[in-house]
N, CA, C and O atoms as CSV, one atom per row, in Angstrom:
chain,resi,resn,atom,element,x,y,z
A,1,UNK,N,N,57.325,-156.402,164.216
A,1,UNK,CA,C,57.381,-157.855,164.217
A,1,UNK,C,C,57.504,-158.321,162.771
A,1,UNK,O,O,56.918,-157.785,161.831
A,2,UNK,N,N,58.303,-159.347,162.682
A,2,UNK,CA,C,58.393,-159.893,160.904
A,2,UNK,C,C,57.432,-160.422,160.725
A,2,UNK,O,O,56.638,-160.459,161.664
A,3,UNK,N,N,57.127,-160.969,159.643
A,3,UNK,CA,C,56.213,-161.439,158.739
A,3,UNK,C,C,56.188,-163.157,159.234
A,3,UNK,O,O,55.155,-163.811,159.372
A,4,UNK,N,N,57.548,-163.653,159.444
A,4,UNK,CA,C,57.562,-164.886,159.883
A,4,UNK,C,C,57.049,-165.018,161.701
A,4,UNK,O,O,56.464,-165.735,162.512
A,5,UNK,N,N,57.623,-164.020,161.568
A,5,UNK,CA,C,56.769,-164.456,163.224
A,5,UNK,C,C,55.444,-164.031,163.781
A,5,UNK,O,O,55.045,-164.396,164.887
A,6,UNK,N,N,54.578,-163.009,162.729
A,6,UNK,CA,C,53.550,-162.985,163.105
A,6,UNK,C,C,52.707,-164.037,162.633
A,6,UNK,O,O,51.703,-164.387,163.254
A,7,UNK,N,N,53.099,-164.585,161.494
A,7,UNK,CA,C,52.770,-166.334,161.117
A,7,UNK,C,C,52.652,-167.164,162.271
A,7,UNK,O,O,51.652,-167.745,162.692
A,8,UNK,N,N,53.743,-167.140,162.698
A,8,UNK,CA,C,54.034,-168.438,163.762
A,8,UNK,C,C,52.986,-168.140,164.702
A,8,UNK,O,O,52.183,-169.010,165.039
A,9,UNK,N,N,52.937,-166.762,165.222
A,9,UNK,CA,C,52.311,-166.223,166.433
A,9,UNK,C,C,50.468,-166.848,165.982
A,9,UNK,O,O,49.827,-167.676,166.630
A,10,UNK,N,N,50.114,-166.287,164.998
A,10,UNK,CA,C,49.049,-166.567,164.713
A,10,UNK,C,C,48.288,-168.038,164.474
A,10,UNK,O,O,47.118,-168.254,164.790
A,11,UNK,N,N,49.330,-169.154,163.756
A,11,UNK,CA,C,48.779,-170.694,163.746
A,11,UNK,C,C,48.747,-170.899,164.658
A,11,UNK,O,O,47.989,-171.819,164.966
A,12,UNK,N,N,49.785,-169.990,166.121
A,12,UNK,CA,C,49.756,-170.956,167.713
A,12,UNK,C,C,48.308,-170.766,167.773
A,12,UNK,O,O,47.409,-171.586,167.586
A,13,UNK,N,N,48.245,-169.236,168.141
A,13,UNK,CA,C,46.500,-169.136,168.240
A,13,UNK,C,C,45.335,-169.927,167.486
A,13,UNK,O,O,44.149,-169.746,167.760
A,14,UNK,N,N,45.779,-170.817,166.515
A,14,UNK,CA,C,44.485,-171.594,166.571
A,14,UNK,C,C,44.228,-172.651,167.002
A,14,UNK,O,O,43.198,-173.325,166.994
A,15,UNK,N,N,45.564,-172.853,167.538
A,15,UNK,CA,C,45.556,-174.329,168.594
A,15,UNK,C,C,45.370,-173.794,170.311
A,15,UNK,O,O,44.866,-174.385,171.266
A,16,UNK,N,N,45.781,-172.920,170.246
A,16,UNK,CA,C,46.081,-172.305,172.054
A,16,UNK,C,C,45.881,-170.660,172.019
A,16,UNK,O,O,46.535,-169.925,171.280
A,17,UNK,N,N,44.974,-170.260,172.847
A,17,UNK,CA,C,44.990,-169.186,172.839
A,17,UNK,C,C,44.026,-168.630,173.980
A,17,UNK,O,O,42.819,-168.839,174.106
A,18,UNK,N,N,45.316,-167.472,175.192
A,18,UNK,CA,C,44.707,-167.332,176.455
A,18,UNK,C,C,43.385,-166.383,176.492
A,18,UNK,O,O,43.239,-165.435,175.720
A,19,UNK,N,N,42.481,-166.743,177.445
A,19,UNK,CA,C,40.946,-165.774,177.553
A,19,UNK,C,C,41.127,-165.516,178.963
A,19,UNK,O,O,41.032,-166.564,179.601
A,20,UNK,N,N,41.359,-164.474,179.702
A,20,UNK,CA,C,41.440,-163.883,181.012
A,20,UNK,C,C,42.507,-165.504,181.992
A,20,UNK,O,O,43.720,-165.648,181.836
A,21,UNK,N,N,42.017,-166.041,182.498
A,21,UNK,CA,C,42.315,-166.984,183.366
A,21,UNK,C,C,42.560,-168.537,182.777
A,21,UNK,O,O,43.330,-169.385,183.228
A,22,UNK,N,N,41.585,-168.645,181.531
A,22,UNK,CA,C,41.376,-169.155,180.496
A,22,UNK,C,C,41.918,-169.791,179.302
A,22,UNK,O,O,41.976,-169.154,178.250
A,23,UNK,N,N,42.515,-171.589,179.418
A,23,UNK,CA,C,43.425,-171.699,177.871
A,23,UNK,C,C,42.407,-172.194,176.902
A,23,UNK,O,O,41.981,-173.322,177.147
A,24,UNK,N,N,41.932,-171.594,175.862
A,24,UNK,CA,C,41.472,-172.364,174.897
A,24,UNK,C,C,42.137,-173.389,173.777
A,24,UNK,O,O,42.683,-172.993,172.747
A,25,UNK,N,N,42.048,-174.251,174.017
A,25,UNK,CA,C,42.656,-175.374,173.319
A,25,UNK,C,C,41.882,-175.838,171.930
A,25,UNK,O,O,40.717,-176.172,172.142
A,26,UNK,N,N,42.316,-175.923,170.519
A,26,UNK,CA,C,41.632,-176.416,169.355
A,26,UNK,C,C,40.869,-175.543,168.637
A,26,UNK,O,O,40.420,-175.736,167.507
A,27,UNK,N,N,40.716,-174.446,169.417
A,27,UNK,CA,C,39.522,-173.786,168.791
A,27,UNK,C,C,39.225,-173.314,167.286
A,27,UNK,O,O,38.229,-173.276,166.563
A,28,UNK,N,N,40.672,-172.953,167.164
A,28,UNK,CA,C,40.909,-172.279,165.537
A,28,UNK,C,C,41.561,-173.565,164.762
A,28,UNK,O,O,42.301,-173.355,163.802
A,29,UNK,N,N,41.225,-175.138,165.267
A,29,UNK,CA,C,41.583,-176.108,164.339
A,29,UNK,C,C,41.675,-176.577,162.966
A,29,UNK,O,O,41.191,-177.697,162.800
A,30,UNK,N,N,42.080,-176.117,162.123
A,30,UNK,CA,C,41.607,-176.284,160.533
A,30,UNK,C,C,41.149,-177.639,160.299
A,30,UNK,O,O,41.922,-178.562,160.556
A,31,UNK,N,N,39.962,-177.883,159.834
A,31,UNK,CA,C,39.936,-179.309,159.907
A,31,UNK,C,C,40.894,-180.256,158.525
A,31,UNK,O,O,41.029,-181.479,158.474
A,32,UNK,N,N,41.341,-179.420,157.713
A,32,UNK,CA,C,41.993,-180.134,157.321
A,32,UNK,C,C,43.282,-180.554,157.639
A,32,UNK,O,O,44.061,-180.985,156.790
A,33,UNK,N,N,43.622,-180.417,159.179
A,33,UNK,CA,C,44.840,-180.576,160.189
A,33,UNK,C,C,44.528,-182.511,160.879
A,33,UNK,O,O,45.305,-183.133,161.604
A,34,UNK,N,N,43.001,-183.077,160.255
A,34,UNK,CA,C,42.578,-183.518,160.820
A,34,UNK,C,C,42.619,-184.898,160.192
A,34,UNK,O,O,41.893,-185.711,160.765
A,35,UNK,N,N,43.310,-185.361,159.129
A,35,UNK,CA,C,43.444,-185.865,157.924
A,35,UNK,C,C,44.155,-187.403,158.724
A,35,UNK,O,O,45.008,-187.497,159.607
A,36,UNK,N,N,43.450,-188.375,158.040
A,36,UNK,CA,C,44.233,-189.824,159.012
A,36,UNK,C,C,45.556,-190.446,159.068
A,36,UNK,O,O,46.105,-191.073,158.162
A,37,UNK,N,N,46.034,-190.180,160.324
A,37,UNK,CA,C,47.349,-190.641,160.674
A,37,UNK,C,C,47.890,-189.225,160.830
A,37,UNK,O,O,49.119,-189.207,160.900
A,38,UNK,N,N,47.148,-187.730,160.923
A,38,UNK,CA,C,48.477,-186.653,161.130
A,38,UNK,C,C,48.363,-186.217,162.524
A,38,UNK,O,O,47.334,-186.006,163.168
A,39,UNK,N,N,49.837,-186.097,162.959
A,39,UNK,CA,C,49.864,-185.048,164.118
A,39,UNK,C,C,50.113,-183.931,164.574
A,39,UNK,O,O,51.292,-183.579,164.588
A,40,UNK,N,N,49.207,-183.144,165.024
A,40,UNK,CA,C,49.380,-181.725,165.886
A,40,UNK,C,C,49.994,-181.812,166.851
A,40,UNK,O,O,49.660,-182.621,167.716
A,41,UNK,N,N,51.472,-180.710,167.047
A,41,UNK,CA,C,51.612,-180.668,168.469
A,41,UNK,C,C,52.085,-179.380,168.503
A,41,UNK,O,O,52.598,-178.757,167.573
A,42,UNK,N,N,51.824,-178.911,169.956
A,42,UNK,CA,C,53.215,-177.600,170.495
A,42,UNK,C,C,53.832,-178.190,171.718
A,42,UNK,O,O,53.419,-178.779,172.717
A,43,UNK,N,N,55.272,-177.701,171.127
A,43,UNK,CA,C,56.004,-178.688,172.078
A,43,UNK,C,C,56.817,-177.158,173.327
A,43,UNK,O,O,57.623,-176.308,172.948
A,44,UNK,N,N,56.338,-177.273,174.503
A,44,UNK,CA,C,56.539,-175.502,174.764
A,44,UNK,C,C,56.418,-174.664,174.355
A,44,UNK,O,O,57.465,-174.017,174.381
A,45,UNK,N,N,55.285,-173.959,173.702
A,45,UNK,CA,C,54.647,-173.267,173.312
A,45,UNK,C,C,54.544,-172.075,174.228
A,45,UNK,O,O,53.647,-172.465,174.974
A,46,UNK,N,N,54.949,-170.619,174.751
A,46,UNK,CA,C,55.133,-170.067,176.000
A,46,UNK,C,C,53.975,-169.438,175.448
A,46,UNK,O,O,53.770,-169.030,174.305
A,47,UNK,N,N,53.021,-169.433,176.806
A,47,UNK,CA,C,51.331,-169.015,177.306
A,47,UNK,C,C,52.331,-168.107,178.203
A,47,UNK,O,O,53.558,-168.134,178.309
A,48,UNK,N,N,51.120,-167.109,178.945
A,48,UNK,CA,C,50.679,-166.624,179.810
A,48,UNK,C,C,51.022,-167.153,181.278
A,48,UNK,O,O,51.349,-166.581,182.317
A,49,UNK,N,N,50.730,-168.971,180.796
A,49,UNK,CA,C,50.864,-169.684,182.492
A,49,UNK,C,C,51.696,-170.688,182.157
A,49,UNK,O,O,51.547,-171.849,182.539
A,50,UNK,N,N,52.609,-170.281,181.427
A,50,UNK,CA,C,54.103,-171.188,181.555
A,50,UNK,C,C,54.155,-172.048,180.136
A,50,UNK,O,O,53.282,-171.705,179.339
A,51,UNK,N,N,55.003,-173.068,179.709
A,51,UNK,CA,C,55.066,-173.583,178.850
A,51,UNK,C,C,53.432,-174.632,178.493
A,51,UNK,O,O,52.827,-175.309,179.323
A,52,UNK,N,N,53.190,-174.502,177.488
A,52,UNK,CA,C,52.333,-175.492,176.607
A,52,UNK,C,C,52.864,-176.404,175.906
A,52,UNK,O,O,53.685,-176.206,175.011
A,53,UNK,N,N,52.365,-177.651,176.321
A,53,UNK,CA,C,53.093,-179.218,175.364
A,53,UNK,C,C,51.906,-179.864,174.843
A,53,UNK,O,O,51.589,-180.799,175.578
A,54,UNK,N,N,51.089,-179.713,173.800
A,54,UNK,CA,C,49.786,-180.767,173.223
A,54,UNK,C,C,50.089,-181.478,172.501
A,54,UNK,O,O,51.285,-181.322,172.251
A,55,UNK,N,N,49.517,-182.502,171.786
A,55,UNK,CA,C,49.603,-183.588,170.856
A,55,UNK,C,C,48.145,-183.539,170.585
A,55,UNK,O,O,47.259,-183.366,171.422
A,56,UNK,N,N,48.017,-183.707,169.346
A,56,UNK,CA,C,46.603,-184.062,168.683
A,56,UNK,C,C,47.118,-185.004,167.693
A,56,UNK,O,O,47.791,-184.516,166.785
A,57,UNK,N,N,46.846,-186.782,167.708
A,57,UNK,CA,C,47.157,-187.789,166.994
A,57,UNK,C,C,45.782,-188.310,166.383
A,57,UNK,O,O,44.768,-188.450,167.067
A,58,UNK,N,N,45.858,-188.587,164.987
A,58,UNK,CA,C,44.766,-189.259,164.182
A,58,UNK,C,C,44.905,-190.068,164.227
A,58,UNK,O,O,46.071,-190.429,164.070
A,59,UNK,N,N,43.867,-191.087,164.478
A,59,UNK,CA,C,44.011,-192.160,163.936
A,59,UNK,C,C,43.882,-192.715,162.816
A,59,UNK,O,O,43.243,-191.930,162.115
A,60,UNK,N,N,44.146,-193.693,162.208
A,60,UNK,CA,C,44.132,-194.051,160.752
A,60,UNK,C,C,43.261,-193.893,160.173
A,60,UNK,O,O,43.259,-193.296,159.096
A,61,UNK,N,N,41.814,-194.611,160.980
A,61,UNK,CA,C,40.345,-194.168,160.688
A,61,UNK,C,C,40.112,-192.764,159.617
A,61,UNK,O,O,39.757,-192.728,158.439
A,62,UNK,N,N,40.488,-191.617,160.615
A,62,UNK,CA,C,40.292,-190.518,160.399
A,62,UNK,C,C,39.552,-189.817,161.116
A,62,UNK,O,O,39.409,-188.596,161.064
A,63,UNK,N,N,38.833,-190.897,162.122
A,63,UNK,CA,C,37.671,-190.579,162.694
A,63,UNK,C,C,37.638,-189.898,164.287
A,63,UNK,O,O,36.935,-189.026,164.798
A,64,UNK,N,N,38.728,-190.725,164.778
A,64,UNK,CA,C,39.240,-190.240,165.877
A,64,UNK,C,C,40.510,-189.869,166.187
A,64,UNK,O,O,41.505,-189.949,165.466
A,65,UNK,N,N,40.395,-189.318,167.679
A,65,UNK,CA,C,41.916,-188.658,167.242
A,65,UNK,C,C,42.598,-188.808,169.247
A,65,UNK,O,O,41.908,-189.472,170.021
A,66,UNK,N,N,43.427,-188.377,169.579
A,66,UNK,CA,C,43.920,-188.661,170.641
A,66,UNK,C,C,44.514,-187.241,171.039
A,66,UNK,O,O,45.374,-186.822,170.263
A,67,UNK,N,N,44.157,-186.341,172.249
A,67,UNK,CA,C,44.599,-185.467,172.662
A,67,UNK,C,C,45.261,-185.843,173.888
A,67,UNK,O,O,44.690,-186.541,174.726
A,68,UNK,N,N,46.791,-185.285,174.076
A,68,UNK,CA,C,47.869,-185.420,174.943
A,68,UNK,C,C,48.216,-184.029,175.545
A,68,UNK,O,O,48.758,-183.332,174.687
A,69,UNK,N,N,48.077,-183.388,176.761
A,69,UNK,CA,C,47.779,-182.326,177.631
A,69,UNK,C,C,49.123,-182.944,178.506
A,69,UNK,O,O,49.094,-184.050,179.045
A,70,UNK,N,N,50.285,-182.035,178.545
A,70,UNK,CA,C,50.985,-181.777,179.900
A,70,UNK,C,C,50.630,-181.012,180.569
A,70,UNK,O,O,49.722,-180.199,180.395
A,71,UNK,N,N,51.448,-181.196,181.627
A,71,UNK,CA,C,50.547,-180.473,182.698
A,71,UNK,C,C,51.256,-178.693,182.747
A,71,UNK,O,O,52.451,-178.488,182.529
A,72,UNK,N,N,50.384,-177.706,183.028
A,72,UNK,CA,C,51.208,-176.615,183.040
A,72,UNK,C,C,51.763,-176.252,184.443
A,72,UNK,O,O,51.393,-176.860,185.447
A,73,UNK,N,N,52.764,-175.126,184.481
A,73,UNK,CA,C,53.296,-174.636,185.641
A,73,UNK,C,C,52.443,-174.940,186.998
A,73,UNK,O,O,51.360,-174.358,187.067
A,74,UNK,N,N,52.752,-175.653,187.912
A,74,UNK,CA,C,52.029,-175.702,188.935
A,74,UNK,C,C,52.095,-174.357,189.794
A,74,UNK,O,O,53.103,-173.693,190.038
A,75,UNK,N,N,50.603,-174.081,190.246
A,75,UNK,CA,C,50.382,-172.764,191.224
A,75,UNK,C,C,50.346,-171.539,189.774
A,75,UNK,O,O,50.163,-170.330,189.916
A,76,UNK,N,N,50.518,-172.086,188.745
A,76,UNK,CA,C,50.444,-171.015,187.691
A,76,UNK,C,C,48.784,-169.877,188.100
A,76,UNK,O,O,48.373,-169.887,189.260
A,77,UNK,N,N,48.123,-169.115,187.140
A,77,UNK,CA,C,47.267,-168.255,186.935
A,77,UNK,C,C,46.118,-169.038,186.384
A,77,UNK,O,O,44.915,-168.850,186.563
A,78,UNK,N,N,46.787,-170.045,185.606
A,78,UNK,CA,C,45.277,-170.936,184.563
A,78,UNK,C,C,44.176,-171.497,185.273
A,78,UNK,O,O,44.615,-172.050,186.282
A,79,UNK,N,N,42.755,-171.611,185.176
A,79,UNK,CA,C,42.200,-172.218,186.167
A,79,UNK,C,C,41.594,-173.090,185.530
A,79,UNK,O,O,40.826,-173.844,186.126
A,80,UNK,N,N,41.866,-173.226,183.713
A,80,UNK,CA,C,40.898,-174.246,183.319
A,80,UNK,C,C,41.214,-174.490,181.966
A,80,UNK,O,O,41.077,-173.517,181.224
A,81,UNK,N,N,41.603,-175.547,181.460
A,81,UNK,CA,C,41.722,-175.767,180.167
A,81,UNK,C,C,40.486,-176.039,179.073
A,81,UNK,O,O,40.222,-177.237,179.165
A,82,UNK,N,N,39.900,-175.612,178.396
A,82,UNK,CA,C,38.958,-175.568,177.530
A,82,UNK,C,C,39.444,-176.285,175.829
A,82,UNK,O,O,40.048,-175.707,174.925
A,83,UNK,N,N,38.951,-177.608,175.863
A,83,UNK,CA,C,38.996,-178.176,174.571
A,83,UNK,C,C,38.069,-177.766,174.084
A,83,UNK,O,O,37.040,-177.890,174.748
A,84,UNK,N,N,37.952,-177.061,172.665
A,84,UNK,CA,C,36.994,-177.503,171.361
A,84,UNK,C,C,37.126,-178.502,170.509
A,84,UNK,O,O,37.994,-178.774,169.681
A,85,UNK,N,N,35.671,-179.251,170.983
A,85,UNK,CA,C,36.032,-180.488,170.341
A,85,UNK,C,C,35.661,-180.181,168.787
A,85,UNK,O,O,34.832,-179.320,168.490
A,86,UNK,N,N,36.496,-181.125,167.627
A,86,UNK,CA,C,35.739,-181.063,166.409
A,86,UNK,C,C,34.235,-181.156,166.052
A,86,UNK,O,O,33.869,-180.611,165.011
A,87,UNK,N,N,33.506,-181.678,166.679
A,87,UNK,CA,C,31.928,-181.366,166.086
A,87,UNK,C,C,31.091,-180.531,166.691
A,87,UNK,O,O,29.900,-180.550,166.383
A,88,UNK,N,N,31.573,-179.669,167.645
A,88,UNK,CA,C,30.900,-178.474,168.099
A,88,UNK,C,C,31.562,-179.176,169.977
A,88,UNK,O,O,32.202,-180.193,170.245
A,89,UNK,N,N,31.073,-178.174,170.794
A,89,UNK,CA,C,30.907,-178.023,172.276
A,89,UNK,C,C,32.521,-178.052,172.704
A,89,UNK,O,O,33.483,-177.778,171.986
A,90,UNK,N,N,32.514,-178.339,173.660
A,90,UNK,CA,C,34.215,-178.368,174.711
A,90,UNK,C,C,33.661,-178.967,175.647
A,90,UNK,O,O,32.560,-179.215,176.140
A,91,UNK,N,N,35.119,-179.191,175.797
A,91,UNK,CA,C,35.652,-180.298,177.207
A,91,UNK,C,C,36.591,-179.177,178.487
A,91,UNK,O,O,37.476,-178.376,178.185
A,92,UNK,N,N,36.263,-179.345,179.362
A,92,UNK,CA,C,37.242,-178.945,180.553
A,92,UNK,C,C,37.717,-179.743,181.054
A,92,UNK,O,O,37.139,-180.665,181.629
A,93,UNK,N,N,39.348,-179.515,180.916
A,93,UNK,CA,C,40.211,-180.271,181.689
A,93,UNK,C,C,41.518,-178.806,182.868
A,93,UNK,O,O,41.915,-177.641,182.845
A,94,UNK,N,N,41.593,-179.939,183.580
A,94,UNK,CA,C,42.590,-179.324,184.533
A,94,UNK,C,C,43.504,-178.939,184.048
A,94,UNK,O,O,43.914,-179.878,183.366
A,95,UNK,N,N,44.274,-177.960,183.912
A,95,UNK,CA,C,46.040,-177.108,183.787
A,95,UNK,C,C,46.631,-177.913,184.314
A,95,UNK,O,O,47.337,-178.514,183.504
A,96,UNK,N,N,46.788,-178.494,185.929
A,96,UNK,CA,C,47.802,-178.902,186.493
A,96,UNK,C,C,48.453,-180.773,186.616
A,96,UNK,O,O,49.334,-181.299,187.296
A,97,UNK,N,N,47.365,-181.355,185.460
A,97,UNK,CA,C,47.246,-182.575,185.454
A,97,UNK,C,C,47.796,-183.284,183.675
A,97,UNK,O,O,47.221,-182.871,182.667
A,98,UNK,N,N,48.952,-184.357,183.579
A,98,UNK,CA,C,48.863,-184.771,182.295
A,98,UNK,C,C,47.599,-185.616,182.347
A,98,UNK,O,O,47.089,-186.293,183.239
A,99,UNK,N,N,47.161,-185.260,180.693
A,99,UNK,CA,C,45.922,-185.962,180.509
A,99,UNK,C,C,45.472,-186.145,178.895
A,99,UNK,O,O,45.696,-185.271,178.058
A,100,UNK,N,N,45.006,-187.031,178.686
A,100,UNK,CA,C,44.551,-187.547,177.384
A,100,UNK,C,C,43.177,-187.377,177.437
A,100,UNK,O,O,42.561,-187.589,178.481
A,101,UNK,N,N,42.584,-186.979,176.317
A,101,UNK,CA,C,41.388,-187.307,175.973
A,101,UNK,C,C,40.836,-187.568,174.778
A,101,UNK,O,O,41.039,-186.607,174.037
A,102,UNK,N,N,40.118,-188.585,174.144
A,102,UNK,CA,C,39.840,-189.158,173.369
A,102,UNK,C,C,38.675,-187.965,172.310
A,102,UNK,O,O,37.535,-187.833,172.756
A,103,UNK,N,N,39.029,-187.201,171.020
A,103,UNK,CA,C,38.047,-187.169,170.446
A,103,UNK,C,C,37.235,-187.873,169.087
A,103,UNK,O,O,37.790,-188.796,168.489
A,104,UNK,N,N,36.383,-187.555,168.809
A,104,UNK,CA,C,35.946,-188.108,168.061
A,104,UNK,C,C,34.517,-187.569,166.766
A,104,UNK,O,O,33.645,-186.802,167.176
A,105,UNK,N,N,34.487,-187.924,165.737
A,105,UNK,CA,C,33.834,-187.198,165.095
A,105,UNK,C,C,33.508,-188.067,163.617
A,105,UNK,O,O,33.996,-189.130,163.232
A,106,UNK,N,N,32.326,-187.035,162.858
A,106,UNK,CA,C,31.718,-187.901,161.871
A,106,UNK,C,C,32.479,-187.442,160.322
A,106,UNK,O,O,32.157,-188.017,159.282
């Protein structure tokens, strides 16, 4: 594998990265990805259970931010999407549903 693509391969993994049945979402977030007004996204990103589309939007603040979840392959393998939020814990959201969720932090 080249050098450029084990790059690529590796930043996906800190935004997305599969655990058995399992998408972890954010986990390996740099927080300086987190900076006001920038956006994260993968725009088809190929998982395990079909294409990945996220958005992570700052708001100007800095403080909060806006997560945008398409929905993955329906009838896919995934049974659970796992956000890490920025100040510790996660969120579960559904694979098969678009969905936003609001984070937020100090």
């Amino acid at each position: 594998v080249s050098a450029a693509a084990e790059f690529i391969r590796l930043t996906a993994h800190l935004l997305a990265f599969d655990r058995g049945s399992d998408l972890h979402l954010l986990e390996g977030l740099p927080k300086e990805w987190l900076k006001p007004g920038a956006t994260t996204r993968l725009n088809g990103l190929q998982t395990p259970f079909g294409p990945l589309t996220v958005q992570l939007k700052v708001a100007e603040s800095g403080r909060l931010a806006r997560l945008s979840v398409q929905p993955l392959r329906a009838g896919g393998a995934c049974r659970r999407l796992v956000v890490h939020l920025p100040g510790g814990g996660a969120k579960e959201l559904s694979p098969v549903k678009s969905q936003s969720l609001d984070l937020q932090w100090k």
